[in-house]
Residue, then its C-alpha position, 0 to 999 in steps of 0.5 A: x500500500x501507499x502512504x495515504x493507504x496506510x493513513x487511512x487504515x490508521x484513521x478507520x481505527x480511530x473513527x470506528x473506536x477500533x483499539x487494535x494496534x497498527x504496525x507499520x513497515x516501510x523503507x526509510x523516508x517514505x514518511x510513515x511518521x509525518x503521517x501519523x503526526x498528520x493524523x494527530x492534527x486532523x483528528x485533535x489526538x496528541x501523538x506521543x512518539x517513543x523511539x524504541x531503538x533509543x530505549x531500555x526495557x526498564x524505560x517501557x516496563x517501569x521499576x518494581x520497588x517495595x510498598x511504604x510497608x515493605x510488605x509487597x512490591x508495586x511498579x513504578x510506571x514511566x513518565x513517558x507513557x500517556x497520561x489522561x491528566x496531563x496529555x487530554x483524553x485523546x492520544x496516539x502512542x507512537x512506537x518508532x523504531x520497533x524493528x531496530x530495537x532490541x529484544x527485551x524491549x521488544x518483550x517489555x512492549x508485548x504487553x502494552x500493545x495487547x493487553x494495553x498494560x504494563x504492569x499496574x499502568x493502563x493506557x488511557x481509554x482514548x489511546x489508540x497504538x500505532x508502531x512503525x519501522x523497516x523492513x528486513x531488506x531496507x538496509x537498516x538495523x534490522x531485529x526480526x520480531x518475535x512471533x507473539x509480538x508480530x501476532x499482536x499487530x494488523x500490520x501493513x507494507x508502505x511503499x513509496x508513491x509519488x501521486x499520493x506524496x505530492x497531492x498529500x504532502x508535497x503540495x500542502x508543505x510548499x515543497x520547491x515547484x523544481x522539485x515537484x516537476x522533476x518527480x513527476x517527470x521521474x517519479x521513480x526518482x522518488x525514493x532510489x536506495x538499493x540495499x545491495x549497491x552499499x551507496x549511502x546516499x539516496x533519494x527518498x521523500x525526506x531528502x527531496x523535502x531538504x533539496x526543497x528548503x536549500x531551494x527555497x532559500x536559492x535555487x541557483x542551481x548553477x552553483x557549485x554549492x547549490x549542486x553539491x548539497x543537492x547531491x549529498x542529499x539524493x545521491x550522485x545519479x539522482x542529483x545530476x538529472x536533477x540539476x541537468x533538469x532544472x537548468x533547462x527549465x523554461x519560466x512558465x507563463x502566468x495564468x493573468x499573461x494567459x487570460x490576457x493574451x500576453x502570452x500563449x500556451x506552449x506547444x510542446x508536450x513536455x512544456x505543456x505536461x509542466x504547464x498543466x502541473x504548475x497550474x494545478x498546483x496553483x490550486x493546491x489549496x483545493x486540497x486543504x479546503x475538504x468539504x469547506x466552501x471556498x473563499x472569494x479569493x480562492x474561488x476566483x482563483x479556481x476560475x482563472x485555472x479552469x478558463x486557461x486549461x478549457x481554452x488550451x487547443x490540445x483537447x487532450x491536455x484541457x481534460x487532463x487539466x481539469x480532471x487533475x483539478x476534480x481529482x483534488x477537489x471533485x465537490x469545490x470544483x463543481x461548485x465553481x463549475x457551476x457559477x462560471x458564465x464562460x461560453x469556453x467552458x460550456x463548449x468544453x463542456x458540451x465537447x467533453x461530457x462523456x468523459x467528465x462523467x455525464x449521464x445523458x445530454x440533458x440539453x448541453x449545447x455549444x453555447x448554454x448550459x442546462x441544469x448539467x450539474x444533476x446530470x455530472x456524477 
């Protein structure tokens, strides 16, 4: 699965109230951490991110120490762990690193992860369990888990996509449009590591992220440092395709010199391909919106975006802008559909119904609209 599968097999626990636990595993980079701090945000849940490989049996487990009358001894729970007084009803306990960590600590989790307990300690009634680590054959430090442990897990395999990591993170985190382009000129680019070629230095989603804060504060790439730090963080192969990359990218023309004429939309289809991503990315907010309305400004915005992809000649290129837009906000862009007075758009439409997804004509022509919208799926 992608990374936004496994976000959503996380989230379907938490909206059904499911108490078992999730592992994780996946190559390093790939974000599995990033999203389940994204579904602490989106779901108000403190996450508290343990890093096992980093801890001690006794830092889980706790200390056993004698009661005030010596008569028996009690456990002394670790600070660390969820607490309803301090950390609010709702949390995310975050076990990091399960697979690099040794195997008493791997004992001392069992557990806590099914029975929700240790020792005198109970996890908090809103307290859902999610671990996460690599995978055997990722080149990392590795310790196989134990049978009774891996049987008390719903665990899931995460690989790297780079649909899901532009529309659910690279767009909505600024990541340098260089960056963007060149990935989904070579989205196999995304994450490069091979255990077996013993290079230290690799793409992966993480390091794509740093190329795009050095970017930000110069993407120069013509100088030697820009060039070099790239490099050190993709690697040799990846990092020379994308400078060699950047250097011939073309400025793409605004959507306002489109609208007014100044200037006119490329020929060429890898210029029009980067044309048509710019534009869509322009129009990232559409992801952040969900089912909230837009605002005026975002609305107007949308607008602009639509009449340029449903003026382009190549009719092949107008419907694979739009729908790279309905694929980011089907309901929003509907909606904006539904309020333009565009006679471009009705001949987009009327030419293109079939694979916008209409039913029947419903009376659709070349130059009006009528009551379409209870005919788009």
């Amino acid at each position: 699965m992608n990374i936004r599968e496994f976000q959503e097999a996380v989230e379907f626990n938490i909206e059904h109230n499911i108490r078992h636990s999730i592992l994780g595993l996946g190559a390093p980079g790939v974000g599995k951490s990033q999203a389940i701090q994204q579904i602490g945000q989106k779901y108000g849940y403190k996450v508290i991110d343990l890093r096992l490989a980093q801890m001690s049996e006794v830092e889980i487990g706790g200390l056993i120490y004698p009661n005030q009358d010596h008569t028996h001894t009690v456990w002394l729970a670790p600070d660390i762990l969820p607490n309803e007084a301090r950390d609010g009803k709702n949390t995310i306990l975050l076990l990091d690193e399960i697979t690099s960590c040794t195997k008493r600590v791997q004992v001392a989790a069992y557990q806590l992860i099914l029975d929700r307990r240790i020792g005198q300690y109970t996890l908090p009634e809103g307290t859902f369990v999610v671990a996460l680590g690599n995978r055997e054959d990722d080149d990392g430090v590795y310790i196989h888990l134990a049978g009774p442990l891996a049987d008390r897990f719903e665990i899931h395999y995460i690989e790297s996509d780079f649909e899901s990591w532009k529309s659910d993170f690279a767009l909505k985190h600024g990541i340098h449009p260089y960056v963007i382009d060149y990935l989904t000129f070579k989205p196999s680019d995304l994450h490069t590591q091979d255990p077996d070629s013993g290079v230290m230095v690799f793409a992966t989603p993480r390091s794509w992220e740093r190329v795009s804060d050095i970017l930000n504060i110069d993407s120069d790439v013509t100088k030697p440092v820009i060039r070099h730090k790239i490099i050190g963080n993709v690697g040799t192969a990846a990092g020379t395709q994308f400078v060699e990359f950047c250097k011939k990218q073309r400025p793409v023309a605004s959507v306002g010199d489109l609208l007014s004429g100044k200037a006119k939309p490329p020929r060429n289809p890898e210029e029009l391909a980067l044309l048509i991503d710019r534009l869509a990315n322009e129009a990232e907010f559409l992801t952040r919106a969900g089912e909230d309305p837009l605002n005026d400004s975002q609305r107007q915005r949308l607008e602009q975006i639509i009449e340029v992809f449903v003026r382009l000649p190549q009719a092949e290129y107008a419907l694979l802008g739009v729908k790279k837009l309905l694929e980011m906000n089907r309901e929003a862009v509907k909606a904006v559909f539904d309020g333009m007075d565009s006679p471009a758009l009705n001949q987009f439409i009327a030419r293109n119904r079939y694979a916008l997804g209409f039913t029947e004509d419903g009376g659709i022509s070349n130059h009006a609209k009528s009551n379409w919208m209870s005919l788009w799926k």
